[in-house]
C-alpha atoms as a printed R data frame, in Angstrom:
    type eleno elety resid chain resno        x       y      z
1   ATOM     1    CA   UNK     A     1 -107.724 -72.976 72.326
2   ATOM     2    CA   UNK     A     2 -111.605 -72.139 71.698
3   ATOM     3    CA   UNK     A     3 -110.935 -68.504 71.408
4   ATOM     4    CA   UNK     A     4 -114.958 -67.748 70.611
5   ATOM     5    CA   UNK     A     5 -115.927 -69.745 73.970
6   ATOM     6    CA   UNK     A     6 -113.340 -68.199 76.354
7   ATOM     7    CA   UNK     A     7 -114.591 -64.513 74.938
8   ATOM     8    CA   UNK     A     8 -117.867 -65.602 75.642
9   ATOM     9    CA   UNK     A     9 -117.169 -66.971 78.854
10  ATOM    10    CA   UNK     A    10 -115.582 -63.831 80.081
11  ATOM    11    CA   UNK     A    11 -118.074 -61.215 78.375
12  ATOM    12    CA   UNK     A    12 -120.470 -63.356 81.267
13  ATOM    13    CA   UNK     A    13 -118.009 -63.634 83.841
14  ATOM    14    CA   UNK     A    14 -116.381 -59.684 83.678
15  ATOM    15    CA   UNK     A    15 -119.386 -57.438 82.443
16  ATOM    16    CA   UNK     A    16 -120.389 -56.138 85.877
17  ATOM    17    CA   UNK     A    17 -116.667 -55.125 86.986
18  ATOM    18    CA   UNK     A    18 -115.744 -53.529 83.549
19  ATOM    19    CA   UNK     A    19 -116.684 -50.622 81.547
20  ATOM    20    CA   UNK     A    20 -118.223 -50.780 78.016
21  ATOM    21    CA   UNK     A    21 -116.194 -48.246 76.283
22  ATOM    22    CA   UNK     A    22 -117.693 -45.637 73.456
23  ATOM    23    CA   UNK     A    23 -117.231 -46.465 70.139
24  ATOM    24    CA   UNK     A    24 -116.460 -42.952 68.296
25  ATOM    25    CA   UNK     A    25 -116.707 -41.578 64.906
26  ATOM    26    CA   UNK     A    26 -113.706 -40.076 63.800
27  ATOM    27    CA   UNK     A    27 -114.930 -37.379 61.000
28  ATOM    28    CA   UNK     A    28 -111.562 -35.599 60.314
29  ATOM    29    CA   UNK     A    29 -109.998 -39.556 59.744
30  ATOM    30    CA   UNK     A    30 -112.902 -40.290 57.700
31  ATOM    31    CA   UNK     A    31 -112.346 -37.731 55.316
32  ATOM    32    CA   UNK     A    32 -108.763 -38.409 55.197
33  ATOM    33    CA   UNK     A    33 -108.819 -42.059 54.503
34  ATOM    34    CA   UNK     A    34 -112.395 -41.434 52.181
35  ATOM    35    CA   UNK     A    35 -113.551 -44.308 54.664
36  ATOM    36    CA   UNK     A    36 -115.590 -44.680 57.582
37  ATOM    37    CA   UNK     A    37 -113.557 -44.452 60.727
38  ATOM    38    CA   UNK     A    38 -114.520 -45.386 64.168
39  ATOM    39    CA   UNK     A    39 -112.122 -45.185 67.585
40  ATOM    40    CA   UNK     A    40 -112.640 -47.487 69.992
41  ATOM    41    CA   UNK     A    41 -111.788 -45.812 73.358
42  ATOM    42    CA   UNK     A    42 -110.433 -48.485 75.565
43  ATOM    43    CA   UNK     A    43 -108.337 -45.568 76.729
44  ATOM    44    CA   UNK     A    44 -111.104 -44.863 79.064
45  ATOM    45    CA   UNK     A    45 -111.596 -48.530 80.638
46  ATOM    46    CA   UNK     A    46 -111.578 -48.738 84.450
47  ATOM    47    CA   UNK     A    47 -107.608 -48.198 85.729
48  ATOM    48    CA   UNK     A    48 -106.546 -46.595 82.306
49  ATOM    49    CA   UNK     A    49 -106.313 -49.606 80.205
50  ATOM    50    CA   UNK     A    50 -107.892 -52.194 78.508
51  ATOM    51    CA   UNK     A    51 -105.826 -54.651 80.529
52  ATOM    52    CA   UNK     A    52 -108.448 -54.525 82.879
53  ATOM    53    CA   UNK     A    53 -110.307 -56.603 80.956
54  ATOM    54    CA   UNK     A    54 -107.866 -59.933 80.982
55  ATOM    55    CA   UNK     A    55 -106.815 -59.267 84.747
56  ATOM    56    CA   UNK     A    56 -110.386 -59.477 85.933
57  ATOM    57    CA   UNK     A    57 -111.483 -62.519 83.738
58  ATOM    58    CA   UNK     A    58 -108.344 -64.149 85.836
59  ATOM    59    CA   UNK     A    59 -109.059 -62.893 89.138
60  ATOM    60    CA   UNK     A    60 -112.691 -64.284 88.942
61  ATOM    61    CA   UNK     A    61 -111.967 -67.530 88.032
62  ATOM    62    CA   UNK     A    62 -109.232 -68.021 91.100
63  ATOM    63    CA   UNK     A    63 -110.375 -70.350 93.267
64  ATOM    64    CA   UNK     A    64 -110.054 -69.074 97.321
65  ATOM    65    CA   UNK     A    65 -107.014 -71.264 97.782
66  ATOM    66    CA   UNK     A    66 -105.145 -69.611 94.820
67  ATOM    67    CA   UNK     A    67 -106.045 -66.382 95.790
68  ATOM    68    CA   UNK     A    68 -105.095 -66.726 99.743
69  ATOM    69    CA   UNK     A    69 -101.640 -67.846 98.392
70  ATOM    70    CA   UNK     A    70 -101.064 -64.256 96.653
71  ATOM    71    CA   UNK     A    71 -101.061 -62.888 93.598
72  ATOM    72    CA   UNK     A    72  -97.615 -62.457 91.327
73  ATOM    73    CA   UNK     A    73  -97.382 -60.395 88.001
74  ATOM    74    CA   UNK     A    74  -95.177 -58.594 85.968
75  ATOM    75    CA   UNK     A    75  -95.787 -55.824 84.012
76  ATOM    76    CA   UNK     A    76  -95.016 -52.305 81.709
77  ATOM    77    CA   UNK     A    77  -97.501 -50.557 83.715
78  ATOM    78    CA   UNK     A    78 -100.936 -50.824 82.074
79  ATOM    79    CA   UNK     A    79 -101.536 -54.879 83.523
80  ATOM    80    CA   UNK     A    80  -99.548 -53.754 86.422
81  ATOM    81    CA   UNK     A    81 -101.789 -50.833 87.078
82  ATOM    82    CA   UNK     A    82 -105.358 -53.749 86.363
83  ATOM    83    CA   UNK     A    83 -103.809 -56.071 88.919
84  ATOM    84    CA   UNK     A    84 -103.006 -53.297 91.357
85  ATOM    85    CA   UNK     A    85 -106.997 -52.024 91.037
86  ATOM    86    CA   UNK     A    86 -108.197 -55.486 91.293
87  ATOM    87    CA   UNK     A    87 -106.258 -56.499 94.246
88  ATOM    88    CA   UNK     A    88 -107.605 -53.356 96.306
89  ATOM    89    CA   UNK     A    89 -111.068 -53.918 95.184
90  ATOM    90    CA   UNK     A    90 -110.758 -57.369 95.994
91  ATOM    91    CA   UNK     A    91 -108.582 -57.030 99.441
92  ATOM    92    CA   UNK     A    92 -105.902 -59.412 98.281
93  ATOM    93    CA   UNK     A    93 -102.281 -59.310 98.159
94  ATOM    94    CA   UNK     A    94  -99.767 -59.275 95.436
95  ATOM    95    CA   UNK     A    95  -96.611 -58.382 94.328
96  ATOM    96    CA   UNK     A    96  -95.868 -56.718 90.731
97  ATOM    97    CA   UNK     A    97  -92.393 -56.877 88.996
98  ATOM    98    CA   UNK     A    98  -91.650 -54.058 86.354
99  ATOM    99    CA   UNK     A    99  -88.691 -53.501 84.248
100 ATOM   100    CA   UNK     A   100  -86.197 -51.006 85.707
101 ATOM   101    CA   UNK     A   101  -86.990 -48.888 82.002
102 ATOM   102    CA   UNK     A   102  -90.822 -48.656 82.834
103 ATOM   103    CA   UNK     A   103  -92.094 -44.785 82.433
104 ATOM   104    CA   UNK     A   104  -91.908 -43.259 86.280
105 ATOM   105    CA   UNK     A   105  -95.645 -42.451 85.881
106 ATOM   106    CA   UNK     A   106  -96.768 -45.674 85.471
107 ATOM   107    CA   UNK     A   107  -94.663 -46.731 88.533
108 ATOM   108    CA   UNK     A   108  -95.919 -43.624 90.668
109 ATOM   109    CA   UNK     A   109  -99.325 -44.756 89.779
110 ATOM   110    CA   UNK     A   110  -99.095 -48.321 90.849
111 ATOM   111    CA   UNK     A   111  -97.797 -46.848 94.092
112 ATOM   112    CA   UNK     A   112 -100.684 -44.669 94.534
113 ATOM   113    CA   UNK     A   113 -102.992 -48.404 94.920
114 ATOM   114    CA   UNK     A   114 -100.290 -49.620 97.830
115 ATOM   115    CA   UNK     A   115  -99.174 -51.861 95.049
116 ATOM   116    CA   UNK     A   116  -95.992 -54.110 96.238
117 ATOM   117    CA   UNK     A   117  -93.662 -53.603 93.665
118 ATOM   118    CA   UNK     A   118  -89.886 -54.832 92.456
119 ATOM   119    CA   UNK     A   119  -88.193 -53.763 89.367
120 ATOM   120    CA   UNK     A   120  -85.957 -55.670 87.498
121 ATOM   121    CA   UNK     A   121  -83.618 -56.215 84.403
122 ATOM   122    CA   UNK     A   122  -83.908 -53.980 81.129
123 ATOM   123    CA   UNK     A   123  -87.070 -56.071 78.916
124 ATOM   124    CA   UNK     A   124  -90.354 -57.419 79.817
125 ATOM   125    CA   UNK     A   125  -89.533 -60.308 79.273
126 ATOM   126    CA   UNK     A   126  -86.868 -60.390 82.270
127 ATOM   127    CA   UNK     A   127  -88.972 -58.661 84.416
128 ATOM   128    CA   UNK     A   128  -91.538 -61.865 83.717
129 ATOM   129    CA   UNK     A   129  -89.370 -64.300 83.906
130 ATOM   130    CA   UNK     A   130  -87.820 -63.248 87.517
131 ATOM   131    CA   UNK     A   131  -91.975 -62.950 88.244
132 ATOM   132    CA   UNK     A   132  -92.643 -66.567 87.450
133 ATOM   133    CA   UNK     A   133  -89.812 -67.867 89.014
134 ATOM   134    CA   UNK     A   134  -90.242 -65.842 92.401
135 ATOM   135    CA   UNK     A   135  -93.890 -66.840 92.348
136 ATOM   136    CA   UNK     A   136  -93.183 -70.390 91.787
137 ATOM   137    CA   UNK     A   137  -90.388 -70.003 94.694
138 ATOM   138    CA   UNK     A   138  -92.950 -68.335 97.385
139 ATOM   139    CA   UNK     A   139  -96.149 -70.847 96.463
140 ATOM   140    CA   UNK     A   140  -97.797 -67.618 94.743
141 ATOM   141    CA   UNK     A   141 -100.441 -67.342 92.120
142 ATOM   142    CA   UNK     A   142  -99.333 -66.231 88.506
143 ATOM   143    CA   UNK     A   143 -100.915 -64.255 86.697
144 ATOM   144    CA   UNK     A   144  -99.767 -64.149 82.868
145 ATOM   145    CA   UNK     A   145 -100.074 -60.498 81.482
146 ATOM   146    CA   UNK     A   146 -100.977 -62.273 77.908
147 ATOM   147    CA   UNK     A   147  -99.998 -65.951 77.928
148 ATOM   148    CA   UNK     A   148 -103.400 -67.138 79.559
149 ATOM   149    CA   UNK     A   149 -106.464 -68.244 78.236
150 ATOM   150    CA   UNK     A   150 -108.176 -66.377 80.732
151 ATOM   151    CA   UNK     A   151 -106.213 -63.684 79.589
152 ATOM   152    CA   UNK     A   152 -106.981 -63.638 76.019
153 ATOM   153    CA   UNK     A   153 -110.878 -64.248 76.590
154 ATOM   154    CA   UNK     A   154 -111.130 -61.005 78.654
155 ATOM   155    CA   UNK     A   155 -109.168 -59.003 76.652
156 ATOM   156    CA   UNK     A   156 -111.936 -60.307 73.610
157 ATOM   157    CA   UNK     A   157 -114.605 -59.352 75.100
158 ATOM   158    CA   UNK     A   158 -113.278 -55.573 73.035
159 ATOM   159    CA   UNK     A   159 -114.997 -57.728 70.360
160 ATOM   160    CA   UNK     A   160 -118.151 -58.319 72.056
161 ATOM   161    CA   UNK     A   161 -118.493 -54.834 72.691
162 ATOM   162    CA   UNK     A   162 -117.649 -54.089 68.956
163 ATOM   163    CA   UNK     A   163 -120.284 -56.424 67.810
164 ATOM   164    CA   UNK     A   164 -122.633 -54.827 69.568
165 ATOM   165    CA   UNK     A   165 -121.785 -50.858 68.328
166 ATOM   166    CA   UNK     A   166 -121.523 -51.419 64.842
167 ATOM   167    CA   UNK     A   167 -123.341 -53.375 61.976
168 ATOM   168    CA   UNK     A   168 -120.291 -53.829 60.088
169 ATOM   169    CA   UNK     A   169 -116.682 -53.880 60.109
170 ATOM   170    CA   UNK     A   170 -114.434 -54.065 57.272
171 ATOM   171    CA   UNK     A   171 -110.806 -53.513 59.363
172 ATOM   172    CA   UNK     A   172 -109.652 -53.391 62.525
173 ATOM   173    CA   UNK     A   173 -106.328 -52.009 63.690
174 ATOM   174    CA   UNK     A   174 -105.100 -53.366 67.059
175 ATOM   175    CA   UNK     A   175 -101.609 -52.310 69.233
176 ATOM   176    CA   UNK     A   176  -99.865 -55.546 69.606
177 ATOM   177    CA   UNK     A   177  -97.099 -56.341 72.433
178 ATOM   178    CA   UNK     A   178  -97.001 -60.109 73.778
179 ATOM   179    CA   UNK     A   179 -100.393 -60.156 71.621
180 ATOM   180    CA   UNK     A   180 -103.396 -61.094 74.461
181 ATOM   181    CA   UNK     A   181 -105.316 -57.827 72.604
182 ATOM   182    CA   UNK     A   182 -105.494 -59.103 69.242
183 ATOM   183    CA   UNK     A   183 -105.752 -62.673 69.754
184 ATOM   184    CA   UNK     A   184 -108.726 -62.441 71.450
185 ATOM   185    CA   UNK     A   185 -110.266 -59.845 69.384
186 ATOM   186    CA   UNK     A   186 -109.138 -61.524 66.211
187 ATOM   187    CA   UNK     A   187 -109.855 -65.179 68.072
188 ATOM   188    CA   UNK     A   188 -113.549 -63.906 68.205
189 ATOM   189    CA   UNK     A   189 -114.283 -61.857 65.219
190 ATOM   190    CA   UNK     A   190 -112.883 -64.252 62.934
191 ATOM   191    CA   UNK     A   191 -115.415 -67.079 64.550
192 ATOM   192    CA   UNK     A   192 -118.075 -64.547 63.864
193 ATOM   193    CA   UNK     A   193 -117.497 -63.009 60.451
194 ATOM   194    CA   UNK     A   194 -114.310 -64.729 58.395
195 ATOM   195    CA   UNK     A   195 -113.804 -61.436 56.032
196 ATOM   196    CA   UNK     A   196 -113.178 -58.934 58.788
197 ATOM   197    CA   UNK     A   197 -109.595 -57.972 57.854
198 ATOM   198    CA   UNK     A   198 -107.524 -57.894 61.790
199 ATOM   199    CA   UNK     A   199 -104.576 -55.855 61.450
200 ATOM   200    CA   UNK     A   200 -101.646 -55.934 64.008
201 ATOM   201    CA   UNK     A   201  -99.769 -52.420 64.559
202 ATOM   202    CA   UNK     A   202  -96.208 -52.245 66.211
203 ATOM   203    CA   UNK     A   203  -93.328 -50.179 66.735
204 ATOM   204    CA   UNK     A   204  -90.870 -50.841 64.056
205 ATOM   205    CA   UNK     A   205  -88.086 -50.379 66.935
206 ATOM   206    CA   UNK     A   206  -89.832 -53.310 69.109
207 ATOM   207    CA   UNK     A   207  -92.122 -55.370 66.691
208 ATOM   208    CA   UNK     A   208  -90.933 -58.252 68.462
209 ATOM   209    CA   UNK     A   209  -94.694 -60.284 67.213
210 ATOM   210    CA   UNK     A   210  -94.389 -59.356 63.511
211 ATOM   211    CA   UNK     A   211  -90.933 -60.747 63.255
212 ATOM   212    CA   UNK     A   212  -92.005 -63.958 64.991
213 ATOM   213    CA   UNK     A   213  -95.210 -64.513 63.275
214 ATOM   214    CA   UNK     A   214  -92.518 -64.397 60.063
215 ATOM   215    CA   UNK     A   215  -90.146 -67.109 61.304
216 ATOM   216    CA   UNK     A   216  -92.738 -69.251 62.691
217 ATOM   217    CA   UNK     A   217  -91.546 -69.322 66.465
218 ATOM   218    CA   UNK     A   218  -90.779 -66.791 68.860
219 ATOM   219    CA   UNK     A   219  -87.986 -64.960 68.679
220 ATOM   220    CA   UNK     A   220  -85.348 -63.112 71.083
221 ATOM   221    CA   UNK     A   221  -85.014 -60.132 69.421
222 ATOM   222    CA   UNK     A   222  -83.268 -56.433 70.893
223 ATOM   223    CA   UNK     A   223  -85.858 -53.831 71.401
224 ATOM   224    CA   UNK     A   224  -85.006 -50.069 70.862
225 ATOM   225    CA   UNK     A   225  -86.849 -47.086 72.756
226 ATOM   226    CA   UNK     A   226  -90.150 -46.269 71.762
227 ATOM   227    CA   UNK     A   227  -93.373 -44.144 72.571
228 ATOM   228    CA   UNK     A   228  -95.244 -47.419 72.586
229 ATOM   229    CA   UNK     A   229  -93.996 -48.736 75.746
230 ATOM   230    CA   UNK     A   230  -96.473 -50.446 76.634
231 ATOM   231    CA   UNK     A   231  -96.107 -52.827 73.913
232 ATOM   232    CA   UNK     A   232  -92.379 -53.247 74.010
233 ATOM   233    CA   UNK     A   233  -90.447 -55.971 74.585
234 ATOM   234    CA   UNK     A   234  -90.146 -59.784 73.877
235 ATOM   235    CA   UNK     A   235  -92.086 -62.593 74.350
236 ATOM   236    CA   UNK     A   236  -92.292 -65.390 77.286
237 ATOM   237    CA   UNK     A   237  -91.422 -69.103 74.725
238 ATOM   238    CA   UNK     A   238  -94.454 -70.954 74.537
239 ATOM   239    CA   UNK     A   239  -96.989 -68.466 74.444
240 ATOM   240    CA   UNK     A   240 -100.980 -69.653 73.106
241 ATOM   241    CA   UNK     A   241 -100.448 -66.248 71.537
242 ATOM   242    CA   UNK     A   242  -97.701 -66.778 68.703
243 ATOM   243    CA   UNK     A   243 -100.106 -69.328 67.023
244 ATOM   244    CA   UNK     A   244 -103.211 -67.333 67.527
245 ATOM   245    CA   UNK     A   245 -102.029 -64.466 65.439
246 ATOM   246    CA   UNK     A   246 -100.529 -66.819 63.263
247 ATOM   247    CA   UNK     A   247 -104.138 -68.105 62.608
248 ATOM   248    CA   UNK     A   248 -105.949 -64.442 62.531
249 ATOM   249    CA   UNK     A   249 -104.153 -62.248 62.122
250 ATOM   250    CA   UNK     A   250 -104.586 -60.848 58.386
251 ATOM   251    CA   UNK     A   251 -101.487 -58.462 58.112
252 ATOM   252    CA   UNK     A   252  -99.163 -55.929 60.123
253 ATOM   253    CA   UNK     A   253  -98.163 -52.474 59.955
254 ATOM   254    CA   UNK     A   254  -95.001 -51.001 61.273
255 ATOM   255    CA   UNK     A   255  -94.863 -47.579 62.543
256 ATOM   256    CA   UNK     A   256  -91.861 -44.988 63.285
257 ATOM   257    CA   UNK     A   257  -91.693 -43.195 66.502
258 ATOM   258    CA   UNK     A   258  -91.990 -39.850 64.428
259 ATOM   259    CA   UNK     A   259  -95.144 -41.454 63.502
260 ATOM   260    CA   UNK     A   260  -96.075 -41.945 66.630
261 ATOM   261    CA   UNK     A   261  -95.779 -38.693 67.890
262 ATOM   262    CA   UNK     A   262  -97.831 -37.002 65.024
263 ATOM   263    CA   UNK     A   263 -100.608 -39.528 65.764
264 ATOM   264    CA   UNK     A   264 -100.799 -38.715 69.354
265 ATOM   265    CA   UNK     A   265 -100.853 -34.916 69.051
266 ATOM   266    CA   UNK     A   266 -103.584 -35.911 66.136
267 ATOM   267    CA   UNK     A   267 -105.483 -37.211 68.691
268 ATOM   268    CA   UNK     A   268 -105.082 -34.382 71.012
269 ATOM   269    CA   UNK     A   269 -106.167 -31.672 68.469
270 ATOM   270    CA   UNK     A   270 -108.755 -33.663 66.631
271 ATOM   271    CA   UNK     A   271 -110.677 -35.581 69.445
272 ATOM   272    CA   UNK     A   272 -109.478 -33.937 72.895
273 ATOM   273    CA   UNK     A   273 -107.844 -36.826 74.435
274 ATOM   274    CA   UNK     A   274 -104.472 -37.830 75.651
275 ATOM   275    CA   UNK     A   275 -103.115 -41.202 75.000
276 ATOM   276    CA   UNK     A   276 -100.216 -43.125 75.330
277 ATOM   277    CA   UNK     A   277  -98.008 -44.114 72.178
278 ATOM   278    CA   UNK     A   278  -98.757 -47.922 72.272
279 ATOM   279    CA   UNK     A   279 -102.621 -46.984 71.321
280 ATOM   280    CA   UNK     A   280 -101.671 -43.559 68.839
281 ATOM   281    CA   UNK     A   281 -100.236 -46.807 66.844
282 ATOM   282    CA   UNK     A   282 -103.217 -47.636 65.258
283 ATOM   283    CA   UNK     A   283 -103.979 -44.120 64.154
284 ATOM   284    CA   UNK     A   284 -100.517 -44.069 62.758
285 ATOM   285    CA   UNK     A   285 -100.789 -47.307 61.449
286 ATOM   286    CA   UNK     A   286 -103.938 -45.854 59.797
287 ATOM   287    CA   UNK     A   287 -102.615 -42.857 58.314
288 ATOM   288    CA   UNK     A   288  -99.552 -44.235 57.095
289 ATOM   289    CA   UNK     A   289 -101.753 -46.891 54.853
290 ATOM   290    CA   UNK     A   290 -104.909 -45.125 54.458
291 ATOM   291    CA   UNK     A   291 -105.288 -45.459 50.888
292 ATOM   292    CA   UNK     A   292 -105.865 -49.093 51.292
293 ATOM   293    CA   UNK     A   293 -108.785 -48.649 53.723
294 ATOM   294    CA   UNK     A   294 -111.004 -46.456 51.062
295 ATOM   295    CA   UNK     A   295 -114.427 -46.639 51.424
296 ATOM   296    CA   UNK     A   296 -114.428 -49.308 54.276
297 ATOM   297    CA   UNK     A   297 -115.746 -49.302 58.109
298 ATOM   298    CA   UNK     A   298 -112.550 -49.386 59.892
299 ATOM   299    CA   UNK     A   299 -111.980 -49.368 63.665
300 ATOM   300    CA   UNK     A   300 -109.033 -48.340 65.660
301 ATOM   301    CA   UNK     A   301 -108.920 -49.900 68.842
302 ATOM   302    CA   UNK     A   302 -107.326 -47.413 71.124
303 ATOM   303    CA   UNK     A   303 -105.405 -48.971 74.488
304 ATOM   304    CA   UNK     A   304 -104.367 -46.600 76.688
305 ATOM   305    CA   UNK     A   305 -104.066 -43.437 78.378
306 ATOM   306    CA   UNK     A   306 -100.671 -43.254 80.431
307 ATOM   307    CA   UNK     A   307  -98.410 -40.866 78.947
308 ATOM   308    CA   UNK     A   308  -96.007 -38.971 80.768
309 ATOM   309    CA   UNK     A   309  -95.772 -35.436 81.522
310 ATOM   310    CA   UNK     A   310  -91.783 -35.665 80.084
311 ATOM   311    CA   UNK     A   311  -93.018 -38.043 76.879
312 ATOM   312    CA   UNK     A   312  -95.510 -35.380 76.193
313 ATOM   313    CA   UNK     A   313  -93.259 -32.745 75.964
314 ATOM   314    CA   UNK     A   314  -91.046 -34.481 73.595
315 ATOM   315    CA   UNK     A   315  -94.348 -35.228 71.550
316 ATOM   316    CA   UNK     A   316  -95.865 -31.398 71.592
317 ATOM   317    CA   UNK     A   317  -92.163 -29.420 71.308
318 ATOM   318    CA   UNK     A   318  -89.934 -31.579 70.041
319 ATOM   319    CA   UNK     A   319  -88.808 -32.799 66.242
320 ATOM   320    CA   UNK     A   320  -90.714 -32.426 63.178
321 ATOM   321    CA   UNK     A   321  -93.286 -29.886 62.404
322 ATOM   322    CA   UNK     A   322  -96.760 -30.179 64.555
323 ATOM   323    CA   UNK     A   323  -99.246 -30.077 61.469
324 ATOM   324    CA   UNK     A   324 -101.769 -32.422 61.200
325 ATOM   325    CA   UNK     A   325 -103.132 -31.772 57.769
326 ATOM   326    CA   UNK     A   326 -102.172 -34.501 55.780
């Protein structure tokens, strides 16, 4: 897969129905890590989520047949909630299977767009594979929430946007899940400028990517609870992704859902802004190894903005001590 072209072909196809998120300068981080720290705040795309970004590079290049025959999807709530937008903007029709675990304000929210939904089984991956066959079974269109060319090139265009903001990057920490995010922003930035170091952040109680990049091949692998929900989970055999980050991806960092928590309420206190625990990774990630990041431009791409009332009230009273001075 031409990673590079299918970025570039999106960034065309997608600018006029997305929103090019702020790049902003994190001074508090930046005198932590001595470096020069910059948050990219995909939290704020159009319906919540960079996934917006992948969904409508797919939608646009349906042809009218494939979109008359409905759309299918499966999702933890962030592509869920993309498809969902794009299918009202669009007036089409589509059904979106979640895992019976997804977070109830993700599911109340997909409700809210007259979204047709079904949940099923305990893992993404479940919830997928039920998807694909049911679509296959009712002559619907599937759409991949990562393992799609189409996919990956939207979710890149992150990249394009990046190129554009800033003169030089050293780093850049991505969230990883079934891995659409970083191998299109690695994919691209890696065609562009070979020493950019791309970093892959997961939670060590679902790093599902990190222990298959390891063995080679995808693995089936238990996942444990986490804040980072939206990056749980295993991933569908077969997926263009697996070799991608094999390729570009330079390294990954494992973070604890204590970890987790402090970077979220970091957020909140430093830069005003809730987010959800699958993009307070990176900032985690970040502090957890900032001493290797001294005097470097280093971006954090930041995902999402769906946390729950209930998840934040576990973050702001709950467990360790709240202070942020590290």
């Amino acid at each position: 897969m031409d990673v590079q072209k299918e970025v570039l072909d999106a960034e065309k196809r997608i600018r006029a129905h997305i929103r090019e998120t702020p790049l902003e300068y994190s001074p508090y981080l930046s005198r932590l890590g001595r470096s020069r720290v910059y948050l990219k705040l995909d939290n704020i795309q159009i319906s919540g989520s960079f996934k917006l970004r992948g969904a409508a590079n797919k939608f646009l290049s349906l042809t009218e047949e494939e979109k008359a025959r409905g759309i299918m999807t499966s999702s933890s709530g962030n592509h869920g909630m993309a498809v969902a937008y794009l299918l009202q903007k669009f007036g089409l029709k589509g059904t979106i299977y979640l895992p019976e675990i997804t977070a109830q304000t993700k599911v109340e929210a997909l409700r809210d767009y007259g979204a047709t939904l079904e949940l099923y089984g305990d893992d993404c991956v479940k919830a997928e594979m039920e998807a694909k066959r049911m679509a296959g079974e009712k002559g619907m269109t599937w759409v991949s929430p990562y393992n799609d060319p189409y996919i990956v090139g939207g979710q890149g265009t992150i990249a394009v946007e990046l190129e554009r903001q800033l003169d030089r990057m050293d780093c850049v920490l991505v969230p990883v899940g079934g891995g659409g995010l970083i191998s299109g922003i690695a994919g691209y930035l890696k065609s562009v400028d070979d020493h950019i170091e791309i970093i892959g952040c997961q939670p060590k109680n679902s790093c599902v990517m990190y222990e298959s990049v390891k063995a080679g091949k995808i693995l089936d692998l238990e996942s444990k609870d986490t804040l980072a929900d939206a990056t749980a989970g295993g991933i569908e055999h077969g997926s263009i992704t697996l070799d991608i980050c094999r390729e570009t991806v330079d390294d990954f960092i494992l973070v604890t859902e204590d970890e987790i928590k402090q970077a979220i309420r970091l957020i909140l206190e430093k830069h005003y802004m809730l987010v959800e625990g699958g993009a307070a990774m990176v900032v985690s990630a970040f502090l957890k190894e900032r001493h290797r990041f001294e005097d470097k431009d280093v971006v954090l791409v930041l995902t999402g903005s769906k946390i729950s009332l209930e998840q934040l009230k576990s973050v702001l009273f709950e467990g360790e001590s709240h202070d942020t001075n590290l």
